[in-house]
N, C-alpha and C positions, 0 to 999 in steps of 0.2 A: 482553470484547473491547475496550470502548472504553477500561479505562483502562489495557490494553495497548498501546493507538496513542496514546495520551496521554503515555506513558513513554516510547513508541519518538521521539517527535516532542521530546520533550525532551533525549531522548538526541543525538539528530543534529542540534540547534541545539546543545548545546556543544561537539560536533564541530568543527559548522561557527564557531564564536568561536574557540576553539583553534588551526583553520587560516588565520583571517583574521588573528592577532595573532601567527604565526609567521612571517607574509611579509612582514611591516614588520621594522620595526628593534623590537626588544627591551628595548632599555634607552636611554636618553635620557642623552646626553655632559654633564658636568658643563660648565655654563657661570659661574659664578661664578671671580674672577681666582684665585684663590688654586689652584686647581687646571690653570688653563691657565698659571700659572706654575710648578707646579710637572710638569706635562707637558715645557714647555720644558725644561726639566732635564734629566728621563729622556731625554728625544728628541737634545738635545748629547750624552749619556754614553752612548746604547746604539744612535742609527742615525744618529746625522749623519756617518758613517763612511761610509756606503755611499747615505746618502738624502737629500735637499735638498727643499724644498716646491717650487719652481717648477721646479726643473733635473733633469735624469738624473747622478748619478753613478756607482757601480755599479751601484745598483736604480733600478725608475722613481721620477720624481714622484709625489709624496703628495697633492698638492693637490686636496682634493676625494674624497679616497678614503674619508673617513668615509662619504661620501653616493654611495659609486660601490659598493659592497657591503656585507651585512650585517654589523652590530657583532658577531653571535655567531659568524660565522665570518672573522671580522680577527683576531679574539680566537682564536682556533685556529689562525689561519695564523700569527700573531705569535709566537707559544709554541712551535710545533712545523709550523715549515710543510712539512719534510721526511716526517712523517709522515702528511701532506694527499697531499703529490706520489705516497706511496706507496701510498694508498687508492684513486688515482685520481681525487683529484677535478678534475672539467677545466677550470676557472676557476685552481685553483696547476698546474697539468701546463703549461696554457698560458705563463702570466707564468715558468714557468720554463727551459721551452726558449726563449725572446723573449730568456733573457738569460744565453743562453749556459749553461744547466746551472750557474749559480753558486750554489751552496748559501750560504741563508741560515740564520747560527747560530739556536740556539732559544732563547727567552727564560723557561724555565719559570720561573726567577728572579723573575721581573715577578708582583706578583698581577695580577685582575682590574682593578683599580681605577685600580692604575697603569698600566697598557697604555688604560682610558680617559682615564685624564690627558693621555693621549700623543695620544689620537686628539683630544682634546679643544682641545689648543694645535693640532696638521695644522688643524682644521676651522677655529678663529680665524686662524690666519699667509695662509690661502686665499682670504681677505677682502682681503687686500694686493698680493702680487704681486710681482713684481720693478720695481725702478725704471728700467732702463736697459734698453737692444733687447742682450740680448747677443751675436746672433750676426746683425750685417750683413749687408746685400742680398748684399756680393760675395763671402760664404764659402757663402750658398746658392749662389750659383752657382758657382760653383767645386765645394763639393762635391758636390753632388745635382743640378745640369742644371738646364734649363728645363723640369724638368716640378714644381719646388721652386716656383719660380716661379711660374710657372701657378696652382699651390695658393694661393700669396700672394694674389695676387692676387684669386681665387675667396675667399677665406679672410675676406680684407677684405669684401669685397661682400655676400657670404651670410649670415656666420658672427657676424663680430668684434658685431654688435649684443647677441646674448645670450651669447657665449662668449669667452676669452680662454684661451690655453696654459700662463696662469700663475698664475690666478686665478678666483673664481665671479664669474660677471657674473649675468644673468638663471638663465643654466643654468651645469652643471660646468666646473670647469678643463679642459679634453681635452688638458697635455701627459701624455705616455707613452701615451694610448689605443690609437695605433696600436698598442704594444706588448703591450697586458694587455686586449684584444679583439682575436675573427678580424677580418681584413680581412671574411670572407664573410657576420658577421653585421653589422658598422660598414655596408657598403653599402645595404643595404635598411631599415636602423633612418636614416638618412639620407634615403634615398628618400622612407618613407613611416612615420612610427614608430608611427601611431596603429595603422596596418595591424599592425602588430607587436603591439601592445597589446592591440587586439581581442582577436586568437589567441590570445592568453594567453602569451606569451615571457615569461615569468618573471624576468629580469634589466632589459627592455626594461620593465615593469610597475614593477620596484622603483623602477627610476629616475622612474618616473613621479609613484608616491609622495612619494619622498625630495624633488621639486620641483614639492609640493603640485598636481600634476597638469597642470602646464603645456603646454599641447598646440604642440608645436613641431612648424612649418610642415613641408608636404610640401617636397620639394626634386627632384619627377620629370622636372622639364627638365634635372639636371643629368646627365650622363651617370656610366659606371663611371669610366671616365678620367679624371674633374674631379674626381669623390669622390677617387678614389687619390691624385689631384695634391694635394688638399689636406689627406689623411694624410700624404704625404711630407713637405709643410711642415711639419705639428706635428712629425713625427718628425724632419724636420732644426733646427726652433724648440727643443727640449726636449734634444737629444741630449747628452752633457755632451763637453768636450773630451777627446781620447785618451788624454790623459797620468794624466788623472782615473779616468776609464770603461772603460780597457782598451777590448777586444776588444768590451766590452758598449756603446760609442758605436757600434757599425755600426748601417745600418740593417734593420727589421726587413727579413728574405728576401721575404714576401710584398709589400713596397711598391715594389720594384723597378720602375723607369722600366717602362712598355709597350712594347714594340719598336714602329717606327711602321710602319704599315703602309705595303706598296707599291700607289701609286695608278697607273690607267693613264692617260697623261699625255693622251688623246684622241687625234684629229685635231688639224692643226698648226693655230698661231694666228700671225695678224699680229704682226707687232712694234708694240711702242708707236707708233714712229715710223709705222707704215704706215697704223696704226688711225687715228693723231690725222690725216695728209692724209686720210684715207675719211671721214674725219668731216667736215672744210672742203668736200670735194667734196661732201657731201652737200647738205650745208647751201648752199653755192655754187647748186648745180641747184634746190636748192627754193627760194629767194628768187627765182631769173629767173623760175620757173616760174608761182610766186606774183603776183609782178609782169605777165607776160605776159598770165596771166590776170586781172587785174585790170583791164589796158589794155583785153581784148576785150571785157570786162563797160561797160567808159565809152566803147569805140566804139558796141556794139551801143546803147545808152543811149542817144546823141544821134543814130543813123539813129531810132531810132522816135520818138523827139522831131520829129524832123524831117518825118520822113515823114505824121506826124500834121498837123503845121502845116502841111502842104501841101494835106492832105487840107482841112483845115479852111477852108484862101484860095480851095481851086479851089467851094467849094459856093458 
């Protein structure tokens, strides 16, 4: 019996190795130049068609996507991403409706090695970034409102220290997220990610890995609204121009502005004008008041001054 629990206990430790070394990455991207130059290569000839590292052109940004999903299933989508969307898996079902049903060709052409050459340069060019703001305060507004804005803003304050839209900072490049994540899981891995982590979310863990574990702050003062606002910004920061991106530069359906709510406006209030004289008046009666009582305090003062010294000449 014992050295049947001795076998069963050996058994289910390399179970359990088997499934700790399936939820990482798999194979390690060549870093040496000769390979990330010759990715660049593949990557001009076979996606710089439809894919940019910092920008959306037909497909999202790449930036950072080594490290936003596993190598053995990039390597499945890159080859044959149509027969992903048709197995249902919901990480390609998603990014595919995001972008308009455009079928992407399949690369079975590419071995193995050359699809990580490819990822290889994506994961070096992500270190860079773009050099120039390419889409001005006043095309966010113009096109996406003031809730674009808003994001900006939020975006700066919160975000920009470990994140950038076009590049890895401390953590991911996040432009296109909006796009190749729900808005319904982006909110709460924001909120609180460790919380996600805990549970065991399995995408929200990979990333965790892939950025040796870095525990990025809670965000629960920020509300749903602010979060959205500042997906709308990446997704209006990353969108590519129309003439480029077609139909696929809208923005994603679920980032749409919030209707704002109607507030009830109270009971009526003074006007400025009316507020600032009630304020002089105030302030007018409390200086007399102040004063008055002040006088009665240094009359009553010198009667018992006096009334004392009186007392004291008549003994």
């Amino acid at each position: 019996m014992k050295i049947f629990d001795y076998l069963l206990f050996i058994l289910l430790f390399f179970l359990l190795c088997i499934s700790e070394s399936s939820s990482g990455q798999s194979k390690e991207l060549p870093s040496d130049k000769a390979s990330i130059n010759k990715g660049r290569e593949l990557f001009l000839n076979n996606c710089n068609v439809c894919h940019a590292i910092s920008i959306e052109k037909i497909g999202p940004a790449l930036s950072s996507i080594p490290k936003r999903r596993p190598l053995s299933w990039l390597l499945s989508f890159i080859k044959n991403s149509q027969s992903m969307i048709a197995a249902g898996d919901t990480h390609a079902v998603f990014i595919f409706k995001s972008y308009n049903n455009t079928v992407m060709p399949s690369f079975k052409k590419l071995s193995d090695d050359d699809i990580y050459d490819v990822l290889a340069y994506i994961q070096a060019a992500s270190k860079t970034g773009v050099s120039k703001d390419l889409y001005p305060e006043a095309l966010l507004s113009g096109s996406y409102g003031e809730a674009a804005l808003h994001g900006k803003f939020l975006f700066e304050q919160q975000c920009a220290v470990c994140h950038a839209f076009d590049k890895e900072v401390i953590g991911p490049a996040l432009g296109s997220t909006p796009k190749t994540r729900p808005i319904s899981w982006l909110i709460p891995f924001v909120h609180n990610s460790q919380e996600l982590i805990k549970k065991g979310d399995p995408y929200a863990n990979f990333i965790s890995e892939q950025y040796d574990h870095y525990k990025m702050p809670a965000f629960t003062y920020l509300s749903e609204k602010d979060i959205r606002d500042i997906f709308l910004y990446l997704n209006a920061k990353t969108s590519g121009p129309i003439h480029i991106s077609g139909s696929n530069a809208a923005l994603n359906p679920d980032l749409s502005p919030m209707p704002k709510l109607k507030v009830d406006p109270g009971p009526p209030r003074m006007s400025f004008e009316e507020g600032s004289h009630y304020r002089r008046f105030i302030s007018l009666n409390l200086m007399q008041g102040l004063f008055l009582l002040g006088a009665l305090i240094h009359i009553a003062f010198i009667i018992a001054m006096a009334f004392g010294f009186f007392k004291l000449i008549n003994k």
